[in-house]
Wavefront OBJ file of the C-alpha trace (Angstrom):
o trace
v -12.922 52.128 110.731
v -12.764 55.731 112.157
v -14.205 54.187 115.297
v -11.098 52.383 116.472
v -9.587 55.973 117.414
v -11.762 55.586 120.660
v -10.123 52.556 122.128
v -13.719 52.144 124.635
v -16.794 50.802 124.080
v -16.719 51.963 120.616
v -14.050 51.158 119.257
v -15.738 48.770 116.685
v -18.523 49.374 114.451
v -20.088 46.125 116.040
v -20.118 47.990 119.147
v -22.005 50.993 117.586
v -24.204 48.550 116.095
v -25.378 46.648 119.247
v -26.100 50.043 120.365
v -28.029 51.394 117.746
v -30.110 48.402 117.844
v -31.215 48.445 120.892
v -32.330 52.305 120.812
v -34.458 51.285 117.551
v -36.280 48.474 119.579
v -36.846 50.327 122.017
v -37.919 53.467 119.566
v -40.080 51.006 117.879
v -42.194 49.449 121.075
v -42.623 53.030 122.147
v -43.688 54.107 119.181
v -45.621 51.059 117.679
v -46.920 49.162 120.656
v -50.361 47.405 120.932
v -50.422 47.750 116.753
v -47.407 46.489 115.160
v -45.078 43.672 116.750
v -40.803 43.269 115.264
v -38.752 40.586 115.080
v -35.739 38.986 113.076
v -34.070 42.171 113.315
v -31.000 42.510 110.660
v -28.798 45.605 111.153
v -26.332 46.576 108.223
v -24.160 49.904 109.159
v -22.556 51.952 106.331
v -21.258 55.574 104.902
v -19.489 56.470 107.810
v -19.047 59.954 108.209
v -17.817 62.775 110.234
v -20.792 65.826 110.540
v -19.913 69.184 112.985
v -17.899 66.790 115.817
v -19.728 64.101 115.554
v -19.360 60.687 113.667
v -22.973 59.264 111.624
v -22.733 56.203 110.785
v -26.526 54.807 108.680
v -28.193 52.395 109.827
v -30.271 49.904 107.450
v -32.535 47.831 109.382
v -34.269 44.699 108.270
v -36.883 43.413 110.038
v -40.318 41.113 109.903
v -43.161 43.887 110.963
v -46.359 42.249 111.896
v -49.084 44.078 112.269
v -51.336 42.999 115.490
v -54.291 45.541 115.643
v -57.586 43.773 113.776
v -58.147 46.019 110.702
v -61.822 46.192 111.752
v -60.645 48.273 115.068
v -58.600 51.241 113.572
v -59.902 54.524 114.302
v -59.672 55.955 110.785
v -61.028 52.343 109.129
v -64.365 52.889 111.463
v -64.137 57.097 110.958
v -64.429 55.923 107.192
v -67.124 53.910 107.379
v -69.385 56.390 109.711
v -68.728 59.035 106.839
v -69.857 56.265 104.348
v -72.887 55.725 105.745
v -73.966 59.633 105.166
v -73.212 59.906 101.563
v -76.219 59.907 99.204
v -75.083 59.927 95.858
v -74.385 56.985 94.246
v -71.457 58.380 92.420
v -69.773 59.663 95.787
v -70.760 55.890 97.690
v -68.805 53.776 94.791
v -65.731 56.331 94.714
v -65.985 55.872 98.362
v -66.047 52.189 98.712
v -63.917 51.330 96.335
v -61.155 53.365 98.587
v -62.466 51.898 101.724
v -61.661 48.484 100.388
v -58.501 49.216 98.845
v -57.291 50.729 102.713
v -58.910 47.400 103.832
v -57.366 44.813 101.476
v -53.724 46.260 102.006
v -54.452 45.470 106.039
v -56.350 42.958 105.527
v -53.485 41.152 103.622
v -50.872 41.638 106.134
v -52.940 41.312 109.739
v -51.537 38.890 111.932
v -48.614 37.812 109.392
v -44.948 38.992 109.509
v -44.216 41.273 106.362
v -40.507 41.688 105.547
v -39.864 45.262 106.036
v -36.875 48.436 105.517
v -36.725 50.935 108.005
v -33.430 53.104 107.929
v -32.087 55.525 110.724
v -28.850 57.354 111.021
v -26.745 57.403 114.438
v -24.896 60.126 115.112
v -21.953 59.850 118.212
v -20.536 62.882 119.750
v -16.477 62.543 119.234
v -15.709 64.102 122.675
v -17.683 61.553 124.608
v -17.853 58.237 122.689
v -15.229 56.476 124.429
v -17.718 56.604 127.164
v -19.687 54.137 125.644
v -22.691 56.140 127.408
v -26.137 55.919 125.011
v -26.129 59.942 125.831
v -23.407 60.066 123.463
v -25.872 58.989 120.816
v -28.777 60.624 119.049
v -30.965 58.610 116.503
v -32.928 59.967 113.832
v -35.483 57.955 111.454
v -33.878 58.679 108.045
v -35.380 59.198 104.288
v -32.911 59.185 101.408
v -33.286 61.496 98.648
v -30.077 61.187 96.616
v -26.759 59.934 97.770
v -26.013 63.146 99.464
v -29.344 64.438 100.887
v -31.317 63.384 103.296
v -34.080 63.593 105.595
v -33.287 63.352 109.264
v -36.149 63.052 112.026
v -35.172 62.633 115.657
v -36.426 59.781 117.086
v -38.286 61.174 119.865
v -40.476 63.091 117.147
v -41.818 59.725 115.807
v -45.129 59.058 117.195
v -48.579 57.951 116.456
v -51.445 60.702 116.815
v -54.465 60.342 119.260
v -57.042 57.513 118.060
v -59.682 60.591 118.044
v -57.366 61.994 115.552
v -57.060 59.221 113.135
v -60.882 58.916 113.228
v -61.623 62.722 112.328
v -59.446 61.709 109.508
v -60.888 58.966 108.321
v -64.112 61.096 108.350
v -62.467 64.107 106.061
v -60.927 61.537 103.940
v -64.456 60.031 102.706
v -65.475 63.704 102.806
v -63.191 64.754 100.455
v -63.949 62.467 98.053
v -67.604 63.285 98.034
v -66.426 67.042 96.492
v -64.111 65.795 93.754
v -64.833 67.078 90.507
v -66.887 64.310 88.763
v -64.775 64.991 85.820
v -61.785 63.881 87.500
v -63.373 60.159 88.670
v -64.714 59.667 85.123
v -62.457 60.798 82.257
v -59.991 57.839 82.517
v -61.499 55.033 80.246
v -59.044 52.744 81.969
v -58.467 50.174 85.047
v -55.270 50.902 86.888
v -54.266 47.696 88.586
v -52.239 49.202 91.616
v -50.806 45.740 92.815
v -49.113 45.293 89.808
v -47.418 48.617 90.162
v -46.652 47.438 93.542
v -45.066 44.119 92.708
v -42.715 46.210 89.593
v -41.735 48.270 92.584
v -40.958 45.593 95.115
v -39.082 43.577 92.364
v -37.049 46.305 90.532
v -36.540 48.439 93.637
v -32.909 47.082 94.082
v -32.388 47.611 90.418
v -29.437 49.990 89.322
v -30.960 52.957 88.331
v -31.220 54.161 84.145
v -30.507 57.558 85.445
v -27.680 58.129 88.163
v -25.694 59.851 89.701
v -22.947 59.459 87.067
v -24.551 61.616 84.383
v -25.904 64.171 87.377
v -29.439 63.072 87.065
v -31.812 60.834 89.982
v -34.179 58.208 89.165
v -37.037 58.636 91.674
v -39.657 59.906 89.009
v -38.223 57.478 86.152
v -38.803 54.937 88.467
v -42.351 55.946 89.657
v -43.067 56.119 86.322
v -42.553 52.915 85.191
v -44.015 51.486 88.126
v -47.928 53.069 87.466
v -46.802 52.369 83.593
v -46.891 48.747 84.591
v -50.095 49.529 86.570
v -51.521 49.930 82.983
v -51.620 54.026 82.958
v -50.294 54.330 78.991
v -47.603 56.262 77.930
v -48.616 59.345 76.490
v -46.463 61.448 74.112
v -48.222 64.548 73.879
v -48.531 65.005 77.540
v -44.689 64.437 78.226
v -45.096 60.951 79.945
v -43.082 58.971 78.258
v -39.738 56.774 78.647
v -36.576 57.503 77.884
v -36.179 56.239 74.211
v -32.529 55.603 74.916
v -31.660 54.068 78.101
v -30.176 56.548 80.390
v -30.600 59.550 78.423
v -33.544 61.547 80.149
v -33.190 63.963 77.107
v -34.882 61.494 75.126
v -38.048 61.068 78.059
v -41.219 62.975 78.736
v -40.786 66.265 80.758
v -43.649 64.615 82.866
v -41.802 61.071 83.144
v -38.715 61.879 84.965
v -39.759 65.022 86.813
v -41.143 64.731 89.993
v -43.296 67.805 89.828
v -41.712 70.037 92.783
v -40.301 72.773 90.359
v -42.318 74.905 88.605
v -40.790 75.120 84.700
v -40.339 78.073 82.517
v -44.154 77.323 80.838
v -45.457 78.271 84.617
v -46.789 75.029 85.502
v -45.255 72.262 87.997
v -44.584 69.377 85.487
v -43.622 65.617 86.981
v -45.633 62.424 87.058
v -47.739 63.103 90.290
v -49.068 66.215 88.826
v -49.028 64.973 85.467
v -51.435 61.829 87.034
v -53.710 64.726 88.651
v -53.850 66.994 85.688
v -55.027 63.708 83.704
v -58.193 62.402 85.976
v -55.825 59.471 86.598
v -54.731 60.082 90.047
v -56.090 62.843 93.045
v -54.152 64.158 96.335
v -55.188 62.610 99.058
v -56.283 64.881 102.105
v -54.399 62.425 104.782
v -50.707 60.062 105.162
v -53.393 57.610 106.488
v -55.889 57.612 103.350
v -52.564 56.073 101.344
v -52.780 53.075 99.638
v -50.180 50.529 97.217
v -49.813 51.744 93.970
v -50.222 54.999 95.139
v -47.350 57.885 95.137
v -45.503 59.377 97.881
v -44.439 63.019 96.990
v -42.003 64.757 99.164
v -43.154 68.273 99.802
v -39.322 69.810 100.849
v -37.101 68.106 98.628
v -37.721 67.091 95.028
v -37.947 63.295 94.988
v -40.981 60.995 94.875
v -42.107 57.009 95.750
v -44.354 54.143 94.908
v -46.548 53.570 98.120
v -46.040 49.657 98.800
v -48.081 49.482 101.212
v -50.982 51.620 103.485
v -52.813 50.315 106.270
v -54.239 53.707 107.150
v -51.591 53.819 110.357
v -48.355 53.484 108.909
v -47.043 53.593 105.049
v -44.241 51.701 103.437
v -42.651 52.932 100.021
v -40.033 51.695 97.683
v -38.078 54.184 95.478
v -34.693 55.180 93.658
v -31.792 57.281 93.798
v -29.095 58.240 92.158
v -27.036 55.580 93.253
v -28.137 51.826 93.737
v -30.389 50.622 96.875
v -31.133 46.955 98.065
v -34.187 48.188 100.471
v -37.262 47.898 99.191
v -41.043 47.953 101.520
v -39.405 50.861 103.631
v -41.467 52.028 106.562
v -42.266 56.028 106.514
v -42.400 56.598 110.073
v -44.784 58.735 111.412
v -42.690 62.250 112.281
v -43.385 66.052 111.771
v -42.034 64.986 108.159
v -44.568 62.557 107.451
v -47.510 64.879 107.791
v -45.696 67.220 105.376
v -45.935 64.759 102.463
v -48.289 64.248 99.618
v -50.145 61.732 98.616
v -51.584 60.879 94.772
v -54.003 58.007 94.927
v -55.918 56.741 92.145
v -59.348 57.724 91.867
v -61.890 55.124 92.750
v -63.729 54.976 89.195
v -59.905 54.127 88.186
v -59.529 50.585 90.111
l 1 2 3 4 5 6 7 8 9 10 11 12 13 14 15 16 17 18 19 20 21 22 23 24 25 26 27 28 29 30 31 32 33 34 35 36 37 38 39 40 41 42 43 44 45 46 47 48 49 50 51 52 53 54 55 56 57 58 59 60 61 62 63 64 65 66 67 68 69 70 71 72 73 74 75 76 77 78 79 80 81 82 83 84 85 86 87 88 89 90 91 92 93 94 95 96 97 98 99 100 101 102 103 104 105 106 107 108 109 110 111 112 113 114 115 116 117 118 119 120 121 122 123 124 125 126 127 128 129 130 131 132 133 134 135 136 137 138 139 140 141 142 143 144 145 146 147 148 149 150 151 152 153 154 155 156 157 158 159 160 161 162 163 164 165 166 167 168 169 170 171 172 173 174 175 176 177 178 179 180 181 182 183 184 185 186 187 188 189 190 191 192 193 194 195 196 197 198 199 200 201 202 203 204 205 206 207 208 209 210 211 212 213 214 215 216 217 218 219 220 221 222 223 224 225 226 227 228 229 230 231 232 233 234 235 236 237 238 239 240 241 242 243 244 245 246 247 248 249 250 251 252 253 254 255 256 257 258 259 260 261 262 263 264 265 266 267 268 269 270 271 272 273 274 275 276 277 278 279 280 281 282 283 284 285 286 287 288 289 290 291 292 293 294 295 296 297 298 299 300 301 302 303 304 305 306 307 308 309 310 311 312 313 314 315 316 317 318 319 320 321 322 323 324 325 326 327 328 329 330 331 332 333 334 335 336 337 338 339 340 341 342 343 344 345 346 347 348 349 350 351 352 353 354
């Protein structure tokens, strides 16, 4: 290990562990108090790394979350229901409470009972004062891979929670913008999409090698995504370029729309992938909040091209699972709330859907 050059405090990784833990603990009560409780923490350290004088080292935590806040009492849960209780078309009221139950059920399921959860930082040490062993030496940021050699990097100190006056106005505009969806778009799928069972493919194939890697240059976020809301009962559709890959690691052989994500914008014009694919279809709508998301809904990145299967929404915080281009064991993985966050999409299926 690099960090035996130091011959101080750091000069083991368990060292730089035991640090990094307790600056996520104490990132974590700051940031999550009187909502969510942690415990049974579980800290793996890997791809060590030297980045402009300083060494990063990631850090995969593993942790039971719990969340403590009564469903009932969120901010956005009751801005919801206030909205709810203005609508006047039948139409809008069942699209509406079908995704006031679905925010409901995914709290409701995990109140007051520790859920096994991912959340993954990267610690950074500055070379010319580690030996110090001082925690000024270190910076922490919350950490969202893309592919083996991207990622997402949020400093700590930018993950907070918003003002409970905020979360209600949201919870208000999210019932809101329901109301003034097309009708079209909650109608034309003849369907049921069962989003728990997209869930559950996610949670168990998560830590699955993925069919498309970095080996052949290719990542398997949408491929993955794909076959998760497949198994959700959303059919594979030739003629629309959703399909799988009829040979196994050959994306040549897939739908344009299956293992695309939908951040570029193709040569026809039109920004092909499965969450815009979903959209185009009647299947699936973006979501006007982070806190309207739900399981079996997507997470789309908006600044890098990669997208996830929502695991969980509790219309505070949202855990995803996804894939790379290389293999991943962490599955449930909590999207902290940053400046990043809020600059994510959201697909959710539309109420008539579930």
């Amino acid at each position: 290990m690099r960090f035996g050059q130091y011959g101080g405090a750091f000069s083991r990784m368990s060292d730089l562990t035991s640090l990094a833990l307790e600056m996520i603990k104490e990132s974590l009560d700051e940031t999550y108090k009187g909502k969510y409780a942690f415990d049974s923490f579980s800290v793996k350290a890997a791809n060590e790394v030297k980045l402009d004088g300083k060494t990063c080292v990631d850090i995969d935590v593993s942790v039971n979350m719990t969340l403590t806040q009564n469903p009932a009492d969120s901010s956005y849960s009751k801005g919801m229901k206030k909205a709810y209780s203005g609508l006047v078309l039948d139409r809008e009221k069942d699209s509406a409470k079908t995704v006031i139950e679905a925010c409901s059920d995914d709290a409701g399921d995990c109140y007051a009972k520790p859920q096994p959860t991912s959340i993954l930082y990267r610690l950074a040490v500055d070379d010319e004062f580690a030996s110090s062993g001082a925690k000024d030496a270190c910076r922490l940021y919350s950490r969202v891979d893309i592919v083996s050699s991207e990622t997402i990097l949020t400093p700590v100190g930018e993950v907070r929670l918003k003002s409970e006056d905020y979360y209600f106005a949201l919870g208000e505009s999210q019932i809101d913008h329901l109301a003034v969806l097309p009708a079209a778009a909650a109608s034309r799928a003849p369907l049921k999409y069962n989003r728990l069972a997209a869930r559950d493919y996610a949670k168990l194939h998560g830590p699955d090698a993925p069919e498309l890697s970095k080996s052949i240059g290719q990542s398997d976020c949408a491929n993955f995504v794909s076959k998760s809301v497949n198994s959700g009962n959303i059919p594979e559709d030739p003629a629309g370029g959703w399909y799988r890959c009829k040979t196994y690691g050959n994306f040549y052989t897939g739908g344009v729309n299956w293992f695309r994500t939908g951040y570029y914008r193709q040569s026809n014009g039109v920004y092909e992938g499965v969450a815009t694919y979903l959209a185009r279809k009647g299947y699936f709508y973006q979501a006007s909040s982070v806190s309207s998301a739900f399981a079996g809904g997507i997470l789309f990145v908006t600044n890098a091209s990669h997208v996830a299967l929502v695991t969980y929404g509790d219309t505070v915080v949202v855990k995803y699972t996804d894939h790379s281009n290389i293999k991943v064991s962490h599955v449930d993985v909590l999207l902290q709330p940053s400046n990043y966050l809020y600059r994510c999409k959201f697909f959710l299926p539309v109420g008539s859907l579930m």
